[in-house]
C-alpha positions, 0 to 999 in steps of 0.5 A: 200726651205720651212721654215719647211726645212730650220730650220731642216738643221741648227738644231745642238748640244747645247755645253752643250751636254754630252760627252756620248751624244746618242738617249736618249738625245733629247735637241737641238737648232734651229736658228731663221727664217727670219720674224715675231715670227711664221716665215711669212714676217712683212709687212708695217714696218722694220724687225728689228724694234720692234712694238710699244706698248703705253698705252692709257693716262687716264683721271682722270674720266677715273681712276675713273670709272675704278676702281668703276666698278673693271677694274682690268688693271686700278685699277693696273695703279691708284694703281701706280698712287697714289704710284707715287712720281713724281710731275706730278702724285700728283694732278692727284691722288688727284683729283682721291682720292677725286672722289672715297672718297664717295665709301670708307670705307665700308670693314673691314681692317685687317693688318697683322704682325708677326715675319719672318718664321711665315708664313703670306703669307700662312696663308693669302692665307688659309685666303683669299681663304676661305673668297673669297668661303664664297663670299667676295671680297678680297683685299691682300695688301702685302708690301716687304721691299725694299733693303737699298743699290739697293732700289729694291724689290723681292715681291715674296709674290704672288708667295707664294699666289698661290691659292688665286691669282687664285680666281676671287674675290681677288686681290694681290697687292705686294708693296715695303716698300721704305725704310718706318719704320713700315713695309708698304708702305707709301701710303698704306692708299691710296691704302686700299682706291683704292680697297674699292671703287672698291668693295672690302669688305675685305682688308688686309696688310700684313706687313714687319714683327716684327720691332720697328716701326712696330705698325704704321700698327696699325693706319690703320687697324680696326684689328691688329693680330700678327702672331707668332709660337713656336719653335723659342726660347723665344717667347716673347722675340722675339717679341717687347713689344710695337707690342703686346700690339698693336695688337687684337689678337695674332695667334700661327701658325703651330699649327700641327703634333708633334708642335701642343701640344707646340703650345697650350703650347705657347698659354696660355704662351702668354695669361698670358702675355697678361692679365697683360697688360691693354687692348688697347680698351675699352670693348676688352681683347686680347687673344692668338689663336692657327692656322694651314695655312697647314691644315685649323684648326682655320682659321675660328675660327680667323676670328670669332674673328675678326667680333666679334671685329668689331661688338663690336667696332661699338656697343660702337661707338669706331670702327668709332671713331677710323677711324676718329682719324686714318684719323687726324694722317695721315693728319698730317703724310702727312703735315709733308711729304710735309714740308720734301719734300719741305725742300729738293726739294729746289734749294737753299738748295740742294746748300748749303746742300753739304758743311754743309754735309761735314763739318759735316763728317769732324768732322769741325762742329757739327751736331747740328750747321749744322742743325741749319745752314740749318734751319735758312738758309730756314727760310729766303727763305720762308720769302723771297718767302713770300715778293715777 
């Protein structure tokens, strides 16, 4: 019997078929065929043992060239690479960071945030869209907060990037936050660094959203714009104080239909606000914009607005001035990554940490004593370890 014969004699009702079940209704299922996924005999191997799939181990040369010549599968990998947490992957991404540091800093970098609903995934998809037609190379680095309880993360951002995933000068990259204030990711500054060796000239974050820790994007990027939009209530209450201070521009999205006049009404509101407030950098007053992601209006004009910003920045030389003061305060955010990292991975502290924890939720001893406890307790291992 042929296997054309075969699944048409075991083809039966689903048990899901109505009650009124007729010709109209086509649906069906089908039992499995002996074999591969086509029905022809597996040979050289057991049937029911699943082939081996085994990516090839990289060598740090090969993460390098692979991403200076944009091999999109090994820009991914050195993306995880130098995301990674585990012991065994940081030197490896270090050595890899400084082969590609010569090939960096050549795009302008904008970081994007603004209240929930406010639509940043769809602005930067208009954004992104029009960038890649004028022939940049795009890169999204869209950061999901991570769950405080599973750690897990939905990064749907791409999802909401649909025309933009599709242009072949872009690349989406979705990270989760990790539980990091600030609405980034923590290794995000390596990340911008990844996508500018591999040639991209535009790269933006798209952040969190508005939160208390949320200007820490700002000590990343050369532009900071907040997206917001009318409608929801007192818009400047709504937003933290010291995010608009932060930020170069401010945009007022969905800025169409019925909601266009409120829009502008927002933005001059907005613009009062801003001219009581002293500008963050020398010779740049921040101004209130007004966009719509759903039918393109002021797109462009906003990122006129961000190329003057920068052509002004590097004419009073505070554009570069301020990479370097960004690259100072992320050596020391590291430093003090490292010293909580080591404080926390040592094996004598990991046994004693426990007791003074549940003293401490018993009420037994006071916080203060506890940490003071632990801290004199790893005073003395390092000294010890420094005798040896």
């Amino acid at each position: 019997m042929s296997i054309k014969q075969t699944v048409k004699t075991k083809k039966k009702k689903p048990a899901w078929t109505p009650k009124e079940d007729n010709e109209s209704f086509a649906s069906s299922v089908m039992e499995g065929v002996e074999g591969g996924h086509d029905g022809m005999e597996t040979s050289g191997r057991n049937q029911t043992e699943k082939p081996a799939i085994k990516r090839r181990n990289l060598t740090i040369q090969d993460y390098v060239d692979g991403v200076l010549r944009d091999d999109r599968m090994i820009l991914a990998r050195t993306i995880t690479l130098v995301e990674s947490s585990a012991k065994r992957h940081l030197e490896t991404a270090q050595q890899v960071l400084r082969k590609i540091l010569p090939s960096t800093g050549k795009a302008i970098r904008v970081g994007i945030t603004g209240v929930p609903g406010a639509g940043k995934s769809t602005f930067i998809n208009v954004l992104g869209s029009e960038l890649c037609r004028k022939g940049h190379r795009v890169a999204v680095l869209a950061v999901d907060p991570s769950s405080s309880l599973s750690r897990g993360s939905i990064l749907g951002d791409k999802t909401r990037m649909e025309n933009l995933s599709q242009e072949p000068n872009c690349f989406i990259r979705p990270s989760p936050s990790s539980g990091t204030l600030g609405g980034v990711n923590r290794k995000t500054r390596e990340t911008i660094l990844v996508c500018e060796a591999a040639g991209f000239d535009v790269i933006l974050v798209e952040t969190v959203g508005v939160g208390q820790s949320e200007a820490m994007v700002s000590t990343m990027v050369d532009f900071f714009l907040l997206l917001t939009l009318t409608g929801a209530g007192d818009e400047l209450q709504n937003i933290k104080k010291g995010v608009i201070e932060m930020a170069d521009a401010v945009l007022i999205n969905k800025a169409d239909g019925d909601n266009k006049i409120p829009a502008q009404r927002t933005r001059q509101e907005f613009n009062q606000a801003l001219h009581l407030l002293k500008p963050v950098k020398e010779g740049w007053q921040t101004q209130a914009y007004c966009c719509s992601a759903l039918t393109g209006e002021g797109i462009e004009e906003i990122w006129h607005v961000i190329l003057e910003f920068k052509e002004r920045m590097q004419t009073s030389g505070d554009f570069f001035a301020r990479r370097r003061e960004q690259s100072l305060n992320w050596m020391h955010e590291m430093i003090v990554e490292r010293i909580k990292r080591s404080f926390f991975e040592n094996s004598d502290i990991k046994k004693e940490l426990p007791e003074l924890e549940k003293m401490v939720s018993e009420g037994r001893l006071p916080v203060t004593s506890a940490v003071e406890k632990i801290m004199s307790r790893f005073r003395d291992l390092r000294e010890e370890e420094n005798q040896l």
